[in-house]
LUMMARNU-601872 format. One record per residue (C-alpha): x, y, z; residue number from 1. Coordinates in steps of 0.5 Angstrom, whole numbers, plus 2048, in hexadecimal, padded with zeros to 3 digits. Last residue first. Layout:
BEGIN
+-----+-----+-----+-----+
:  xx :  yy :  zz :   i :
+-----+-----+-----+-----+
:   X :   Y :   Z : NUM :
...
+-----+-----+-----+-----+
END
This chain:
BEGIN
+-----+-----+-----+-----+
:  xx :  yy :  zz :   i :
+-----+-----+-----+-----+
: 8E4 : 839 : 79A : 413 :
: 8ED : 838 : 798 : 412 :
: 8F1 : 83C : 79D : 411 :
: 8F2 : 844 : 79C : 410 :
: 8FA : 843 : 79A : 409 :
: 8FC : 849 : 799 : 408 :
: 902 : 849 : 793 : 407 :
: 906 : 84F : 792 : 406 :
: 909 : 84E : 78B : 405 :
: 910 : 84E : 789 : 404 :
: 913 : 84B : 782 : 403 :
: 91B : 84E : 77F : 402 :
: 920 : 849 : 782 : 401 :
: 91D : 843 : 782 : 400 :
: 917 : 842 : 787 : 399 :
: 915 : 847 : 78C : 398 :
: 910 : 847 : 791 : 397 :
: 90E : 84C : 796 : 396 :
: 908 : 849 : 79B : 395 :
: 902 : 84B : 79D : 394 :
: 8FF : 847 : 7A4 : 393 :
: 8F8 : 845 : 7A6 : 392 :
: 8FA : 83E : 7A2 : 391 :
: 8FF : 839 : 7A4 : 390 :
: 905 : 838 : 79F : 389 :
: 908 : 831 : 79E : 388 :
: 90E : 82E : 79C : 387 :
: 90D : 827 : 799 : 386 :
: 913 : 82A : 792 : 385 :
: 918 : 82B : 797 : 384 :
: 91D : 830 : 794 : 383 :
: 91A : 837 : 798 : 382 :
: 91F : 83C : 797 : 381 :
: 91D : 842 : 79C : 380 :
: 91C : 849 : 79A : 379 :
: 915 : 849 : 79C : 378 :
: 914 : 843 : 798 : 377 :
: 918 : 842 : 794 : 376 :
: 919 : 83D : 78D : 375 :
: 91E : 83C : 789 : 374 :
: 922 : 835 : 78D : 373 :
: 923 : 831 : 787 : 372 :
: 91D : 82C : 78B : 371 :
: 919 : 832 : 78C : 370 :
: 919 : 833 : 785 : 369 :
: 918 : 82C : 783 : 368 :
: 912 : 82C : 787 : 367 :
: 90F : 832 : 783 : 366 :
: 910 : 830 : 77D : 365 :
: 90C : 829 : 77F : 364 :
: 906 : 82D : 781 : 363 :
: 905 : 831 : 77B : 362 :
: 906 : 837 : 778 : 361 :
: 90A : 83A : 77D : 360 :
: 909 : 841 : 782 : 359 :
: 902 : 842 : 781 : 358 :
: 8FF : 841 : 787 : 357 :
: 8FC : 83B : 785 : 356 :
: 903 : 838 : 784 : 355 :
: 907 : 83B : 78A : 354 :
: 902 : 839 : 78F : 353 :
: 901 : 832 : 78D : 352 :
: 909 : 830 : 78C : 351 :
: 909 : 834 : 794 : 350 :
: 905 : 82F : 796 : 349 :
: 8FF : 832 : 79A : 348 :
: 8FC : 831 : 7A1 : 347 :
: 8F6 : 830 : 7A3 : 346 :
: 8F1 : 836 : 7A6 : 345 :
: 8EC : 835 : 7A0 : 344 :
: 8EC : 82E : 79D : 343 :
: 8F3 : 82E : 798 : 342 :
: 8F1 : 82F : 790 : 341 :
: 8EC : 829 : 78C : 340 :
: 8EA : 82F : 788 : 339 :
: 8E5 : 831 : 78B : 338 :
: 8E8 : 839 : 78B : 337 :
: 8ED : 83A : 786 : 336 :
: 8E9 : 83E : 782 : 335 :
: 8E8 : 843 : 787 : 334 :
: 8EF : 843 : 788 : 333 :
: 8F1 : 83E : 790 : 332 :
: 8F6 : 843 : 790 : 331 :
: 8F6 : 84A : 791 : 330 :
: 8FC : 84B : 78C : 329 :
: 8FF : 853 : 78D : 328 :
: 904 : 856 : 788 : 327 :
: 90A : 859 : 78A : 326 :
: 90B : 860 : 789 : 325 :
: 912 : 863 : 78B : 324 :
: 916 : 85D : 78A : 323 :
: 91A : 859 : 78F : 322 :
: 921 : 85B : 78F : 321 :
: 926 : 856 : 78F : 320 :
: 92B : 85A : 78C : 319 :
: 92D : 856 : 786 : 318 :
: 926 : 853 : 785 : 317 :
: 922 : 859 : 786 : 316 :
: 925 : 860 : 786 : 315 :
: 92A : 85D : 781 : 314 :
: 924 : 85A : 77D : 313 :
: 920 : 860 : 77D : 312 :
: 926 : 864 : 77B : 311 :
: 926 : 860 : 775 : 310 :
: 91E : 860 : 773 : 309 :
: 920 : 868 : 775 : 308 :
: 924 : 868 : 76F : 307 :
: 920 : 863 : 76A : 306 :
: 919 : 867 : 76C : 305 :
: 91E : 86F : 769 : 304 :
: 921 : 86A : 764 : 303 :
: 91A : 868 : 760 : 302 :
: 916 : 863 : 764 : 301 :
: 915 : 85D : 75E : 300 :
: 91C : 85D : 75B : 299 :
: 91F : 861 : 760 : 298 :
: 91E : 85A : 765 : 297 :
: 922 : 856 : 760 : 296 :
: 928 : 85B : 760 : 295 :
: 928 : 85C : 768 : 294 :
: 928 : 855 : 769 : 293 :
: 92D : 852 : 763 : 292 :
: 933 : 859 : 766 : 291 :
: 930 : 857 : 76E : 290 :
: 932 : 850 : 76C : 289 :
: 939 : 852 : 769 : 288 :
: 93A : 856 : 76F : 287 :
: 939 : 84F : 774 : 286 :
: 93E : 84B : 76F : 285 :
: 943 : 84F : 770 : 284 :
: 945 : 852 : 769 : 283 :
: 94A : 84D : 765 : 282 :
: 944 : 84A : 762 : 281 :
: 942 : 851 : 761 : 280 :
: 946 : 853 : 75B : 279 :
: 944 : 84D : 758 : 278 :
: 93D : 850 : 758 : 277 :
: 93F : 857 : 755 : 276 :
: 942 : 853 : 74F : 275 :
: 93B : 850 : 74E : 274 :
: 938 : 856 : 74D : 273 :
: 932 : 857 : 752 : 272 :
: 92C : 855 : 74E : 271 :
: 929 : 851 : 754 : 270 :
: 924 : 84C : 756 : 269 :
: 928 : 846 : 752 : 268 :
: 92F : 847 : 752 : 267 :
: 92F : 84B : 75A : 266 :
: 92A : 846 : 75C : 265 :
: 92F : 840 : 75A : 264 :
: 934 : 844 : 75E : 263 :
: 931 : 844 : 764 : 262 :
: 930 : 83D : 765 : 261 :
: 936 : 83B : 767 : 260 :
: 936 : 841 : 76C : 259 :
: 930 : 83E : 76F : 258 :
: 929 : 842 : 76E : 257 :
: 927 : 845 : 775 : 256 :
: 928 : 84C : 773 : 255 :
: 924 : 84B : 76C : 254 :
: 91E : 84A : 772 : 253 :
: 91F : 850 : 775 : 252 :
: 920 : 855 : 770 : 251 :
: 91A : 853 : 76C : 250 :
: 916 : 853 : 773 : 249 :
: 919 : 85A : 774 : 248 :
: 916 : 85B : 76E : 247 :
: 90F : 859 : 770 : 246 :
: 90C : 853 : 76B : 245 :
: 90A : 854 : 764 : 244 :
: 910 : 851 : 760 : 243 :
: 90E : 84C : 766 : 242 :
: 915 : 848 : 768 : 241 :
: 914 : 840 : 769 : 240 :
: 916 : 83B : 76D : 239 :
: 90F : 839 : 770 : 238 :
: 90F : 832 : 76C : 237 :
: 908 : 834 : 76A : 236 :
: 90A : 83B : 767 : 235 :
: 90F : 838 : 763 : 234 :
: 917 : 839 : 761 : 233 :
: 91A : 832 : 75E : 232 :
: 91C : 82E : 764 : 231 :
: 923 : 82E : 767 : 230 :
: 926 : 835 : 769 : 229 :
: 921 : 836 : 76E : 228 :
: 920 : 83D : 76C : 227 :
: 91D : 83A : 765 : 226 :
: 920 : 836 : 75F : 225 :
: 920 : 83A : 758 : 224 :
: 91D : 835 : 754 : 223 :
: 922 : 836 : 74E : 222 :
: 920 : 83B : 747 : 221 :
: 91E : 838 : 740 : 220 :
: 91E : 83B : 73A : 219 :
: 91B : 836 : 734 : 218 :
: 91C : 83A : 72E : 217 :
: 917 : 83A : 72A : 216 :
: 916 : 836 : 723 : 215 :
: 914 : 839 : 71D : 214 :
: 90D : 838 : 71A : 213 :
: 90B : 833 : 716 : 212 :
: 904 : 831 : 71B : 211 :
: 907 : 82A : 71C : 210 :
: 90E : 82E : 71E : 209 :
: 90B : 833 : 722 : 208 :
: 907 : 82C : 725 : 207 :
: 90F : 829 : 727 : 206 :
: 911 : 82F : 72A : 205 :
: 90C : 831 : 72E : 204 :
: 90D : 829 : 730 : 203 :
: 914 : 82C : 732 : 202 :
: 911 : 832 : 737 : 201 :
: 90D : 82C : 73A : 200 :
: 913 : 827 : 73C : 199 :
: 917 : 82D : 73E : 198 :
: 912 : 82F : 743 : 197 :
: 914 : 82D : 74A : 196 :
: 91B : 82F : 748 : 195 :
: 917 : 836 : 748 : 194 :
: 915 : 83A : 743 : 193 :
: 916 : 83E : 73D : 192 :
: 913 : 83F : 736 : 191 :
: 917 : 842 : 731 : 190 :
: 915 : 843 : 729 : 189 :
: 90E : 842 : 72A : 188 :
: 909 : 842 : 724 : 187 :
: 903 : 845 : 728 : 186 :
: 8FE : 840 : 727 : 185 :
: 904 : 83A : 725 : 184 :
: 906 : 83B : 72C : 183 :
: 900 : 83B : 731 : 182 :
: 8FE : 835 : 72D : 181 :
: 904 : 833 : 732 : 180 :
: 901 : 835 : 737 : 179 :
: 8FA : 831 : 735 : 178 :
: 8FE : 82B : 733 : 177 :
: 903 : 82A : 739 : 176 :
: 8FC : 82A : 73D : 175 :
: 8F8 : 825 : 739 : 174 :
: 8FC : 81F : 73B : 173 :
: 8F9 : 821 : 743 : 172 :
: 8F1 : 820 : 740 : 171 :
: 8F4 : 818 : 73F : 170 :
: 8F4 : 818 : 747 : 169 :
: 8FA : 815 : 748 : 168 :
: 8F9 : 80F : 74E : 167 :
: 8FE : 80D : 753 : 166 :
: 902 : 806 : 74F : 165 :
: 908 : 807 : 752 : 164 :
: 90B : 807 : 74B : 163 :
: 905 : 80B : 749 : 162 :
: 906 : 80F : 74E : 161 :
: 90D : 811 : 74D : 160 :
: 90E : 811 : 746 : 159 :
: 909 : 816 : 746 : 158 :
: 90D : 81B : 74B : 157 :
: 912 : 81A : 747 : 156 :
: 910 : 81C : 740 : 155 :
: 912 : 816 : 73B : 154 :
: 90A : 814 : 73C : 153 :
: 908 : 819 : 737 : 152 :
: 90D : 817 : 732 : 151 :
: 90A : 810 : 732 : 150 :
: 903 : 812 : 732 : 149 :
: 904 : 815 : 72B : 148 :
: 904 : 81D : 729 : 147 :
: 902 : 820 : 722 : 146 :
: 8FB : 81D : 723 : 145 :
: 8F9 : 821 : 72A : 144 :
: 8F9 : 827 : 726 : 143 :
: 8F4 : 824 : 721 : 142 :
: 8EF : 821 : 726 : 141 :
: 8EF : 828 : 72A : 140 :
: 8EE : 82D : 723 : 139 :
: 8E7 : 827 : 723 : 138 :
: 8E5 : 828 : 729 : 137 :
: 8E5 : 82F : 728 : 136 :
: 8EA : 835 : 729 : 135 :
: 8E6 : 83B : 72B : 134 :
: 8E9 : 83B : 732 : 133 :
: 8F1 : 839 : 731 : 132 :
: 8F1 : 840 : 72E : 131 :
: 8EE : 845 : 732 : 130 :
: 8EF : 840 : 738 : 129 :
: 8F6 : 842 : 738 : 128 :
: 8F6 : 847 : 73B : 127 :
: 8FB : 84D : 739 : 126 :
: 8FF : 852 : 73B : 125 :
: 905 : 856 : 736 : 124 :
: 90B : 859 : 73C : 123 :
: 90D : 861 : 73A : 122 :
: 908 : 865 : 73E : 121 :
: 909 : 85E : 742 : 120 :
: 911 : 860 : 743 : 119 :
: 912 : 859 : 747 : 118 :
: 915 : 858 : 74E : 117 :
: 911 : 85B : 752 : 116 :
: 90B : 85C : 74E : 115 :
: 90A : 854 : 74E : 114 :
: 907 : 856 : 755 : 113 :
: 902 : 85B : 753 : 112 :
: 8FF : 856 : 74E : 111 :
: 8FF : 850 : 752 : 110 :
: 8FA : 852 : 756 : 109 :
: 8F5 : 852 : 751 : 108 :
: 8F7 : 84B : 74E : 107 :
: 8F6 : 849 : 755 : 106 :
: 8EF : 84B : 755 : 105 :
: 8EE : 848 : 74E : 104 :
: 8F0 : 841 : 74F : 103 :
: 8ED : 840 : 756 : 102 :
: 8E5 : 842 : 752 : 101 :
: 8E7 : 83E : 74C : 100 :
: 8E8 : 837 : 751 :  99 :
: 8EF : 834 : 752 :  98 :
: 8F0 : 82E : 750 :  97 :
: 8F2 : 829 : 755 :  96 :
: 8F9 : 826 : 754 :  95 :
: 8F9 : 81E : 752 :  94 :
: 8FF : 81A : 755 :  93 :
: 906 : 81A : 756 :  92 :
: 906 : 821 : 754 :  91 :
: 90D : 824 : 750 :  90 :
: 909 : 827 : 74C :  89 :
: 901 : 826 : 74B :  88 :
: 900 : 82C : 749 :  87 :
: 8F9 : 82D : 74B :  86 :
: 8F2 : 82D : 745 :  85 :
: 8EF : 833 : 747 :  84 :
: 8F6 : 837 : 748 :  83 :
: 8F6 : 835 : 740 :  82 :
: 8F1 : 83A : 73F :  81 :
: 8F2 : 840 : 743 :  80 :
: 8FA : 83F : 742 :  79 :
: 8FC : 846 : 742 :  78 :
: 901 : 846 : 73C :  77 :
: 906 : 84C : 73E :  76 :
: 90A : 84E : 737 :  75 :
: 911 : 851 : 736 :  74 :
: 912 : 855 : 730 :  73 :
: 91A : 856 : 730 :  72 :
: 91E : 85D : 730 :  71 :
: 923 : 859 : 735 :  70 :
: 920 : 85C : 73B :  69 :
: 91A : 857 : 739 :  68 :
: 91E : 852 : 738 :  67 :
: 922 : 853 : 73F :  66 :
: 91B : 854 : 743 :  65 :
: 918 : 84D : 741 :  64 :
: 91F : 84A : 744 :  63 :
: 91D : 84F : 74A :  62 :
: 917 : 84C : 74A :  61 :
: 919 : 844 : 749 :  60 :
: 91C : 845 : 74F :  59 :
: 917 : 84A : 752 :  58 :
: 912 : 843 : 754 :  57 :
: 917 : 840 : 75A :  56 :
: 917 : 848 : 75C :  55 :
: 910 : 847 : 75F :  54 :
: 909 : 848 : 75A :  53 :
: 903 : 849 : 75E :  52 :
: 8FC : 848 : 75B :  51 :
: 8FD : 83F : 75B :  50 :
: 8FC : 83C : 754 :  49 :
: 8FC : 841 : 750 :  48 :
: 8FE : 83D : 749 :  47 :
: 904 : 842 : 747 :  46 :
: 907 : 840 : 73F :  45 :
: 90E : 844 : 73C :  44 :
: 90E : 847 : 736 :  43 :
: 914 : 849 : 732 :  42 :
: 912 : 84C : 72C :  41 :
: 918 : 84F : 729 :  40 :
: 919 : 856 : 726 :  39 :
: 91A : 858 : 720 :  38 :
: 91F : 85C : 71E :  37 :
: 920 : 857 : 717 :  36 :
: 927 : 856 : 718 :  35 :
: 926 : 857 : 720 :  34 :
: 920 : 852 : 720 :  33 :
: 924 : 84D : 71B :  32 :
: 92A : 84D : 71E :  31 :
: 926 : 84C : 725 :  30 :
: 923 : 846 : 721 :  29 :
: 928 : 842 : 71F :  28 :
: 92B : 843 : 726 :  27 :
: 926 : 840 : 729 :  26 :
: 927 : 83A : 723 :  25 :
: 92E : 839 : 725 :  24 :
: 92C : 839 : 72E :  23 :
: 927 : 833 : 72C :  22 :
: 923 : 832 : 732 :  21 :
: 926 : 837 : 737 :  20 :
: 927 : 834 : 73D :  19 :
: 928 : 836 : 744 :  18 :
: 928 : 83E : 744 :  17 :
: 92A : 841 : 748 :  16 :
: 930 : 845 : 744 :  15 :
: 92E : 843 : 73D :  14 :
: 92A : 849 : 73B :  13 :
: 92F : 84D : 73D :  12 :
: 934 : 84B : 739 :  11 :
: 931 : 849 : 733 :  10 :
: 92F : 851 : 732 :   9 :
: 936 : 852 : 733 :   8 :
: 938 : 84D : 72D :   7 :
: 933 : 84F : 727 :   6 :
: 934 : 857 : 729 :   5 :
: 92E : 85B : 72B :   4 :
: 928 : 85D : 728 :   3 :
: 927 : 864 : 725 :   2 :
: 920 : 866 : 724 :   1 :
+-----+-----+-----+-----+
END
């Protein structure tokens, strides 16, 4: 095949991307592949740790997806076995392993959403327990030599601990090993990740080197920060967008991302060229955003989900309009029954009900939205976190711009 020229392929790899660790030996290897018409192996490492991916985990996709429509071979690692040990990055203590049983069902369901963002008629999957399975005790004491204890503590997160003398359990040092021994099985050219990473994708490096074989390219992208603008994007601070989720929910949150953050998910979660981009910086802000909500929403919905998506989000938010279909929580759940709820009759705080209705994750997001006035019931702003609901009533709750629900408050038994 015909690969394109040296200086445009470097362009577009570059945008987003956070380093490129070394960008002359990239380069290297590009004159190489297009000399040779050999496409790069560019391989990027998926430990399922959680079944739903959110667009924090499409950066380095849509990364992944430039090699790939620049005639690369690109190649998804299912960590099955490394995701037995548990990463460790960026924890200030052990991370529980996840069991096979956990590791092969979110596997499963990573497939189809992968297929969003990557052609997988032309994606090469593989579980690195094919290779990391058979090694013996013996392979292992042989890899582990090609590295000192000294190299792995220059990984932050074990600097840390061992500097704050919290326990390093000696299983973690394995894990930069085994992905990458991931490395050396498949010769990479490229491997990809996050920030957070950097320090694994370099020990690749170093063990393709003990093993004669030339270094990747270490390729990192940034940690796309979440709806708040401040934390990394992660279900469990609550400021995520579900690649999987509704897409008038799509369209909603990306909606309440702030003006200043807008852009940075216009680079790192679109292909809108960048021209078109500084074009809408001297847009309205408000029409830049629909631009950035409707072209995100499109990716996983189609054009005809991202159009009513906006048409719902006019209706709803502009408009003040109440959706047609509102969900009905009856609280106390079945599942939350016995679990230290008010005595039947007694009133509920409003944090209470917010939280096992489903509205937040937990119950200090839900204070901070009452505090910031995001929170009505029955088309009142309620900003005092003590406030109370009496049960044998239903209530109409909103909270932010875009999440409703009819709650009926039975009183718990």
């Amino acid at each position: 095949m015909e690969f394109r020229p040296i200086d445009e392929q470097l362009r577009i790899i570059r945008r987003g991307a956070a380093d490129i660790i070394v960008e002359a030996e990239l380069a290297q290897k590009l004159e190489r592949s297009r000399r040779s018409r050999t496409p790069l192996r560019v391989k990027l490492g998926l430990d399922p740790t959680a079944p739903d991916l959110h667009l924090g985990h499409t950066v380095v996709l849509r990364k992944l997806r430039d090699f790939q429509d620049l005639g690369h071979q690109i190649i998804v690692i299912i960590g099955d076995f490394t995701g037995l040990i548990g990463d460790p990055t960026g924890r200030s203590e052990t991370r529980k392993p996840l069991t096979r049983d956990e590791i092969l069902a979110n596997a499963e369901t990573y497939r189809a959403q992968l297929g969003k963002v990557i052609d997988m008629s032309r994606t090469r999957v593989e579980f690195n327990s094919t290779w990391l399975g058979p090694l013996t005790f013996e392979n292992i004491i042989r890899e582990a030599a090609s590295l000192t204890v000294a190299r792995m503590l220059q990984r932050e997160d074990f600097a840390a601990r061992y500097a704050a003398e919290r326990p390093i359990s000696l299983h973690e040092f394995l894990y930069p090993i085994a992905q990458a021994y991931d490395s050396v099985a498949l010769n990479a050219d490229v491997e990809m990740g996050g920030t957070d990473q950097t320090f694994n994708l370099l020990v690749g490096r170093d063990l393709q080197r003990a093993h004669g074989q030339e270094p990747q390219i270490a390729l990192t992208v940034p940690l796309l920060e979440g709806l708040d603008g401040v934390q990394k994007m992660s279900k469990s601070y609550g400021n995520y967008v579900g690649i999987n989720e509704k897409a008038e929910d799509i369209f909603g949150k990306l909606m309440s991302v702030s003006d200043a953050m807008m852009w940075r998910y216009f680079e790192l979660l679109t292909r809108i060229p960048e021209s078109e981009i500084a074009a809408l910086r001297s847009a309205h802000p408000m029409e830049a955003k629909k631009r950035l909500a409707r072209t995100i929403t499109a990716q996983y919905h189609g054009d005809r989900g991202a159009i009513d998506a906006e048409e719902h989000f006019a209706r709803v938010h502009q408009h003040r309009d109440v959706p047609d279909e509102i969900e009905t929580a009856r609280l106390p759940s079945s599942e939350a029954a016995g679990k230290g709820l008010p005595p039947k009759g007694a009133p509920w705080p409003v944090w209470l009900v917010l939280k096992e209705a489903g509205l937040v994750p937990s119950t200090s997001e839900a204070r901070r939205m009452i505090q910031q006035g995001a929170v009505e019931i029955d088309r009142r702003r309620v900003t005092n976190t003590e406030e109370t609901l009496v049960p044998g009533s239903a209530y109409l709750i909103q909270v932010g711009k875009r999440r409703f629900k009819r709650v009926v408050l039975e009183g718990a038994g």
